[in-house]
N, C-alpha and C positions, 0 to 999 in steps of 0.2 A: 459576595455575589452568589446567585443560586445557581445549579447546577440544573443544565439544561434536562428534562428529563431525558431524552433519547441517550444522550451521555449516562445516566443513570443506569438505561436501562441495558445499555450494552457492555458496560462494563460488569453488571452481577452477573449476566446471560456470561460472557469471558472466563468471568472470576471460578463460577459456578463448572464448567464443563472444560477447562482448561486441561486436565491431566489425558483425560480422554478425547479429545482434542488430537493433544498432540501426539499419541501413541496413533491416531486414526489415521492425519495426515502426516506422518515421518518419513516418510518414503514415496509421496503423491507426484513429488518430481518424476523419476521412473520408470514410467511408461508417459510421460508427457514429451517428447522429445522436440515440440514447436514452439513448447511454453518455456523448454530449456536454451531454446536458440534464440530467443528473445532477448531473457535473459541474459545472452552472451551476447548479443549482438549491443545491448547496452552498456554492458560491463567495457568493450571495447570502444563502442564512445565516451565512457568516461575516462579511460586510459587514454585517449587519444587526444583528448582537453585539457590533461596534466594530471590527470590520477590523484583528485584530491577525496575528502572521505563522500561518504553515500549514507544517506538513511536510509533506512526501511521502514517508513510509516507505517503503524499499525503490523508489527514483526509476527504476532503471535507467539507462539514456541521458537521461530525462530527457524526454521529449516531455509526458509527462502535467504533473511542474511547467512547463514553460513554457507549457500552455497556462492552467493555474493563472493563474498569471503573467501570462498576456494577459488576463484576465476579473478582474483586478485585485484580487487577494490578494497579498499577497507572501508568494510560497511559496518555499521551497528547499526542498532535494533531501539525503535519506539511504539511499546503499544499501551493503552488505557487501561488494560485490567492488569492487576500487580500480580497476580497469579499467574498469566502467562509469563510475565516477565523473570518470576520466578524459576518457573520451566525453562525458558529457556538458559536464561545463567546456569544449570545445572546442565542443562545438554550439551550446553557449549562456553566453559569456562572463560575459555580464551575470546570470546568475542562482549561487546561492550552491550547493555540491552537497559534501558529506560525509561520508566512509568510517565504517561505523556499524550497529549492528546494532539492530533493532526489539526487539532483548529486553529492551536493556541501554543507551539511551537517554544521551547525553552532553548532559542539555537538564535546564534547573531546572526545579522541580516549580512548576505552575502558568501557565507559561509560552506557551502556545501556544493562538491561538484557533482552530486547525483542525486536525486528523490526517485522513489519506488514507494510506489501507492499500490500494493499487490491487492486486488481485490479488499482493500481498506475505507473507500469510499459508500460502500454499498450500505452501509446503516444512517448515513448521511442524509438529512432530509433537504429536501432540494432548495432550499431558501437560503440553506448553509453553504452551496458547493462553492458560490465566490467569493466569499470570504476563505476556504479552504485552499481554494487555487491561489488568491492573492498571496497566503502564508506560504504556500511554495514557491509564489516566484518571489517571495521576501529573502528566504534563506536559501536560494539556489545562489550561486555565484554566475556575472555574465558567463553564458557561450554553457553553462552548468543545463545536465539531461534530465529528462522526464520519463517516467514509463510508468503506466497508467493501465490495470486490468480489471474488468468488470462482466457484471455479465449483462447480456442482451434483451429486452423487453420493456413492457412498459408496467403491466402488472408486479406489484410484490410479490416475493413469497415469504409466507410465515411458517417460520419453523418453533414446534411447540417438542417437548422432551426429547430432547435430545439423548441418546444414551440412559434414557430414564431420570434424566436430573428433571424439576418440576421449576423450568423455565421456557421463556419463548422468544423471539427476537422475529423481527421484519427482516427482509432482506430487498432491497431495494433495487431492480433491472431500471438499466439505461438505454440512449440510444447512442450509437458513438457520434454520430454528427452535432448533438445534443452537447453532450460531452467536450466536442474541438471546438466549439463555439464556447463555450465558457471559458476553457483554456486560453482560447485568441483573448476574449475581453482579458484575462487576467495578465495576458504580457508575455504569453510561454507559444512558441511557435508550433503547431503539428506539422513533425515531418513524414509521420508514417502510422498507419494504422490497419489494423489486419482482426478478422474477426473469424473466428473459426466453429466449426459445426460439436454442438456437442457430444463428448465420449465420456466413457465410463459411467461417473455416478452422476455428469450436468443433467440438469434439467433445463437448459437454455445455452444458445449460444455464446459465448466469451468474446470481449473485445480486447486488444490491447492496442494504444496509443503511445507513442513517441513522439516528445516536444521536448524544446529546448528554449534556455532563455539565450536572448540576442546577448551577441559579445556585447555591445553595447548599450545595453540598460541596468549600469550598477546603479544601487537604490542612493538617492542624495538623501 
């Protein structure tokens, strides 16, 4: 089968600026302290469902599963460029990290008590997102959480060299109502959503969403 080009293209844009990358954002957590409570406010519904493991779709380097990780989920790590994947297995030995694509999911159905989509939908083109949300509610386990971060708008932005590498990538703004609507079609509940104004280096407001699949919808 051929490879979708957007998948192409964001995997070499990955592949390409991964080292600088992850030296850029290693520390991005830090001063975010709403995006870190998020974060924990998730990590404690999935402790509270029975603490089974958590992806991180689309991990990057990796800082967001290890902080996972430190707030005591066992999470690992799936992103499509093997570069970052690379990074992060070196930054973080002990955690598990896996070359993998969020469409198409190498994870049995019913398996997982948490998905984290950290800002990994954004190169998604919008014809793809329900088939991406079905994959999540395939491998979530019933009563299993969601948390979903993106940023705000309708217009893309293209980002062309990065750090001088001679690549470019779209980045794709959403709206979150937009967004809880395809969630609902896909079977995943929105319990919360919170969208906050941007700081530091945004250019656009940030959304994050929390859903959940129903205790009772395991997949026949």
């Amino acid at each position: 089968m051929t490879e979708p080009e957007f998948l192409r293209t964001t995997r070499v844009f990955y592949d390409t600026v991964a080292v600088d990358y992850a030296d850029h954002f290693r520390d991005a957590m830090d001063d975010r302290p709403l995006d870190r409570a998020l974060l924990t406010a998730f990590a404690e519904q999935v402790r509270a469902a029975g603490d089974g493991p958590v992806a991180d779709l689309g991990c990057g380097p990796g800082h967001v599963t290890a902080h996972l990780n430190a707030l005591g989920v066992p999470a690992f790590g799936v992103d499509l460029s093997s570069r970052m994947v690379e990074v992060a297995r070196r930054a973080y030995p002990g955690l598990r990290f896996d070359v993998g694509s969020i469409s198409s999911l190498d994870l049995k159905d019913d398996s997982l008590a948490g998905v984290l989509a950290w800002y990994s939908i954004i190169h998604m083109p919008e014809e793809r997102l329900p088939d991406v949300f079905a994959e999540f509610h395939r491998v979530l386990a019933p009563g299993g959480h969601l948390l979903v971060a993106f940023q705000v708008g309708d217009e893309p932005l293209h980002l062309a060299r990065p750090w001088g590498h001679e690549v470019s990538l779209d980045f794709r703004r959403r709206r979150p109502d937009h967004v809880a609507g395809l969630l609902g079609q896909a079977g995943l509940a929105v319990r919360a959503r919170l969208v906050r104004e941007p700081e530091g280096p945004d250019t656009a407001p940030q959304a994050f969403l929390l859903a959940r699949k129903p205790a009772g919808s395991a997949e026949s």
